[in-house]
Structure formats: structure tokens, C-alpha cells
N, C-alpha and C positions, 0 to 999 in steps of 0.2 A: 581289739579294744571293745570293749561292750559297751550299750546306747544310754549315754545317758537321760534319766527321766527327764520331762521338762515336767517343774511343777504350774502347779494352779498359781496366778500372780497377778493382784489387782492396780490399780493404779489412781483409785481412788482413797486417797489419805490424805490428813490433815483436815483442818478447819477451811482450808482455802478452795478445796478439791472440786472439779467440775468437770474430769473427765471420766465416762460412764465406764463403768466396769465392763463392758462387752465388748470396750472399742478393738478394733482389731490387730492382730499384731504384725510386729514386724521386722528387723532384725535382731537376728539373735547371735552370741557369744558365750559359751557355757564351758570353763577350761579346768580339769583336775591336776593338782599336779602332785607328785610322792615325793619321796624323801629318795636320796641317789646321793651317791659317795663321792662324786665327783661333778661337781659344779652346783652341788647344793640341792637340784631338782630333776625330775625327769618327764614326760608325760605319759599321765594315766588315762585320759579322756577328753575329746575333745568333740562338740558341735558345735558348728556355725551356719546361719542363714543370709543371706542376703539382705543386706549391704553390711553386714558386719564380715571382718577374716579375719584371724588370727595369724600373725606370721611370725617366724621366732628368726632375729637377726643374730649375726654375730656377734659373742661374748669374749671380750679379752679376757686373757689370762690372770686366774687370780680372782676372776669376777666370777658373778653366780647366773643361773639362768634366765633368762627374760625373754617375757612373750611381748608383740606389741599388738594391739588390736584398731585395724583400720577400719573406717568406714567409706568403701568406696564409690558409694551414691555423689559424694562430695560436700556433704553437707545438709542438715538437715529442713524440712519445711513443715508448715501446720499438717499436723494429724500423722505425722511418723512417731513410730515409736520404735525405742532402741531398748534389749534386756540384755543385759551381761552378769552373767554369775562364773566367780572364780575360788576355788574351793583350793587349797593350799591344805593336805595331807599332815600328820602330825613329822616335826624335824625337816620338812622341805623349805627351801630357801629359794625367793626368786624376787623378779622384779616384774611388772606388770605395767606398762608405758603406752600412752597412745602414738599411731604413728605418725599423728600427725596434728595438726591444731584442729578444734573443731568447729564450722558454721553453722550458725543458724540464722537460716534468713526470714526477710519481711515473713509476715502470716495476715490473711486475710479475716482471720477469727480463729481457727485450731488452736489447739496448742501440739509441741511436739515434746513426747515423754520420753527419760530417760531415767529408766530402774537398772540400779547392779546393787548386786548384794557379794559382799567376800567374806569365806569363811575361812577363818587361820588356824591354822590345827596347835596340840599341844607343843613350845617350845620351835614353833614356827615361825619363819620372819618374811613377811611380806609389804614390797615396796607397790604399793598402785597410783601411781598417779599421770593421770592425761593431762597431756599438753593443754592450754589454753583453748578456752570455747568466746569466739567470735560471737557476738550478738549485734545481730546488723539491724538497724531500727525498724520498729514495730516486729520486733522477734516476740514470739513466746514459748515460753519455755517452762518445764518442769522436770524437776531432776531430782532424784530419791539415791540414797546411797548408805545402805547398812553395813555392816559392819560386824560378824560376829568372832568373841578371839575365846579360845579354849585358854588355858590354864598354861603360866608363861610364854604365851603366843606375844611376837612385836609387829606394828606394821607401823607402817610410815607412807598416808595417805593425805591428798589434800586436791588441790587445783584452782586454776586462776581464770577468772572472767573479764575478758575484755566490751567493755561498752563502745561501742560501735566499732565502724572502720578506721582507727584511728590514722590513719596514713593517708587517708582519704580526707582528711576531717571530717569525715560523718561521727556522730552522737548519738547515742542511744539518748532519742526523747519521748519514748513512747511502745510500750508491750507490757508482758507478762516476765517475769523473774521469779521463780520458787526452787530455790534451790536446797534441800536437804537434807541432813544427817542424823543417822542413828548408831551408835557402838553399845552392843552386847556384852556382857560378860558370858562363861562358861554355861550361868546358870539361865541364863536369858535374862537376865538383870538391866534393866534398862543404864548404863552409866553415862551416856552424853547423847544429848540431843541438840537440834541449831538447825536453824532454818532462815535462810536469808528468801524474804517473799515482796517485789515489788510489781504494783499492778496500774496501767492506767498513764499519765503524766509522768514520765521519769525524769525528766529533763530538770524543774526544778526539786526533784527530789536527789539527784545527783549533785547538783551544785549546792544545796545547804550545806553551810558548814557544819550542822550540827550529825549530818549523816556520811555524803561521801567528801564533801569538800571540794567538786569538783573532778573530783578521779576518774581516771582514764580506765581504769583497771584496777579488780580487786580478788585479793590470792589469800588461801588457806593451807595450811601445811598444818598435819596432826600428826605426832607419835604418841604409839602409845606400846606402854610395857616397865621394864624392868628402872626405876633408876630417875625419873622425870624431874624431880628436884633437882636431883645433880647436874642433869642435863643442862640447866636457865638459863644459870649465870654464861656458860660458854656461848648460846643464842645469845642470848644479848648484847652479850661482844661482839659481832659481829654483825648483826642488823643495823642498815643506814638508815641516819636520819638524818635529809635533806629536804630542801624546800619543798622538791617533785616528789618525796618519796617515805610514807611513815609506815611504821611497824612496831608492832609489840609483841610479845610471850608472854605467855601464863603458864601455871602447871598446877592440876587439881584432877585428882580422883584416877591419880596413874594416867594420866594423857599432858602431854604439852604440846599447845597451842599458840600458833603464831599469825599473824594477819598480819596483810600489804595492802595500803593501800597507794597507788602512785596516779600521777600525772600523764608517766610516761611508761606505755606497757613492757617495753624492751626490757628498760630499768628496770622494775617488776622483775620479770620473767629472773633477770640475771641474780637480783637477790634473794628470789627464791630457789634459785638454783646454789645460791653457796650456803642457805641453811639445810637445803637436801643434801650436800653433800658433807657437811659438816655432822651432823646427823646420823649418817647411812656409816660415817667410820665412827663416829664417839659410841652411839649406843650399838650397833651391827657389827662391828669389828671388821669392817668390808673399808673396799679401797674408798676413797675421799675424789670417785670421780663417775660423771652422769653416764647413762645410757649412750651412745652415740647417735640417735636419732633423734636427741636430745639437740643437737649441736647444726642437724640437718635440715 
């Protein structure tokens, strides 16, 4: 396999941005993957640095390829920074999962970065989404995540943020929150952007009702590609609305859009996982069942 580049990659973006562009780096993740007859995907390139690894579990039959990428530091703290770029070849097909939930603890003032960009090739279908990120109080955090899709490319990308330790009953009452999103077209067309950015006092900005309501936890799930109309109405059958736990869909400009917001992050978790799954067969033509690390 031949090396691949790492490019030039800043970390100072947006209006909110304060971390210098010289700061130094730190784990990395950069995974190709081609087009293959049998399981959808194969690997064409891979580097990893310390605390990120790539590992590729096993795939039931029927299913497509998937890499997970762990960070074995165990968690993140102020002034780390994570890069992952995943490049998906034209006609490869896989799934991309983290291995595990991710933390981020107290910070004494840092912040700690996390840039990934995924590129989908032509008539590509790529699933990324990591498990939930733990924000334990006085977390700070920034997290960038582009997105570029060639011409008939699908991906189905999202993730869920839990405000404190809820099993603890600790609360996120206080950090940094910058969480976000960019999707490209073919042409570099800027088509969706969203950025969820809280700073300072979280505590009563969590509990307005007119923001999180209280929420324990808040999840994003985005497809985008062929069909997004058609898609809604089946979401929306299927999204719970209970005391603990709201959600809605959209669909505009070829992407649909779901948000959770809950009480209860489990809950969460589980209804995010039956509209990935829901999803990954309506529009994918793939089985109607998670990752197994998913489960673990």
C-alpha cells in the first residue's frame, strides 16, 4: 500500500474559533477504501497515529464492510486533538462505527478538537456514525465534520451527545460545546451547513424549555442521496414521541434530517438506532440490522 499524504488542516473555523492554527497535533485516522465484489469494500490505504486505531470486526453475512475506529487514550482532555479522514472510492460500500462511546472530560481552559472529513465517491454508500460522546462537566469541546458526496454518492451519517454522566447524575452545567456540519456537493457546492455551539453556563441553557427542555441527550441522524421525500413519511412512523423523548424529520435539498432530543440517553440511543436501521434497508437496500459493536 502506498503512504498516504496527510494534508495541511486548520482548526481554526467559524465565528466562535480560538484555537490557533499551529496548535499541535495529535491522533490521527486516515482510511481508503475501493470498490470490491464481495462485501461491498476492500482496503486501499490506511494510516493511524496514536490514540486513534482502526480495526475491522467481523461482518455477518449479507452485510457490507466496516471498519471501527477506536481511541485508546480512553477519552479525551483539553488540548487533544483528534483528525480522521475517510475517503470511500467510487461504487465502495461500507460502514464506518466508532468502537466505542466517546469521553470528554473536565478541561481546565483547552479545548479538545475533533476534525474528520469523509469523502463518498461516485454512486458510493457510506454509513459513519460514532457512538455517543460523553461530555462530563466543564467539558470543552469542538468538533468539525464535512462531508463531501460525488454524483449519486448516499451516506448516512449523524451522532449523539450525551450531557454529563448521566448514571451518575452528574449534568453538564458548564464548558464549551461547538459542534459542526458541513456537506458538499460534487461541485464543492456548499448544500448544508449546522452547527450546534454552547459556551459558558450550560446548565440553565439546557433546562429552557425553549432550547433543550431539560435533555439528557441530544442525537442527529442525516441521510443524504437518492429519494429523501419518499423516505419521511416511513421516519416518521416510526419516531417516539413520549414524555422522555422527542423527535422530528425534515427533508430539503436531497438530505433528511432527524433530531432526538431525550431525558433518557439509553432511550435515545435505542431510537436512534431503529431509524438507522430503518434507513440503512429503505434507502441502502442493506439488512435492517446495526453493526455488532453497536450492541456491545
Amino acid at each position: 500500500m502506498h503512504a498516504i499524504e496527510k494534508p495541511a488542516s486548520t482548526i481554526a473555523y467559524g465565528p466562535w474559533a480560538r484555537v490557533p492554527a499551529a496548535a499541535s497535533r495529535g491522533g490521527e485516522a486516515r482510511l481508503v477504501l475501493k470498490r470490491a465484489a464481495v462485501g461491498g469494500a476492500s482496503l486501499a490505504d490506511l494510516y493511524q497515529a496514536q490514540p486513534l486505531r482502526v480495526l475491522f470486526p467481523y461482518v455477518e453475512r449479507g452485510d457490507i464492510f466496516q471498519a471501527a475506529i477506536a481511541c485508546v487514550s480512553g477519552g479525551l482532555v483539553g488540548g487533544d486533538r483528534l483528525d480522521v479522514a475517510v475517503t470511500l472510492e467510487d461504487g465502495a460500500q461500507a460502514v464506518v462505527i466508532g468502537q466505542a462511546a466517546e469521553k470528554v472530560y473536565r478541561s481546565l481552559g483547552s479545548d479538545c478538537t475533533v476534525e474528520t472529513q469523509l469523502r463518498v465517491g461516485a454512486e458510493a454508500w457510506l454509513e459513519y456514525l460514532p457512538q455517543e460522546t460523553i461530555l462530563f462537566d466543564a467539558a470543552r469541546l469542538r468538533r468539525r465534520t464535512q462531508l463531501f458526496l460525488s454524483p449519486g454518492a448516499q451516506t448516512l451519517s449523524g451522532g449523539i451527545l450525551v450531557f454529563g454522566r448521566t448514571a451518575r447524575g452528574e449534568m453538564l452545567k458548564r464548558g464549551l460545546v461547538h459542534d459542526a456540519w458541513e456537506i458538499r456537493g460534487a461541485d464543492g457546492r456548499l448544500v448544508w451547513k449546522d452547527a450546534l455551539h454552547m459556551d459558558g453556563d450550560l446548565e440553565a441553557l439546557l433546562a429552557n424549555p425553549a432550547t433543550f427542555g431539560g435533555a439528557a441527550a441530544y442525537g442527529s441522524l442525516i441521510y443524504a442521496g437518492e429519494g429523501t421525500a419518499g423516505l419521511l413519511d416511513g421516519v416518521r412512523e416510526i419516531l417516539p414521541q413520549t414524555a422522555a423523548l422527542r423527535a422530528g424529520a425534515t427533508a430539503l435539498r436531497g438530505l433528511l434530517i432527524v433530531r432526538f432530543l431525550g431525558h433518557n440517553a439509553l432511550e435515545l440511543r435505542g431510537a436512534f438506532a431503529a431509524v438507522w436501521k430503518h434507513l440503512r434497508s429503505a434507502a441502502g437496500g442493506l439488512p435492517a440490522a446495526l453493526p455488532r459493536l453497536w450492541s456491545i
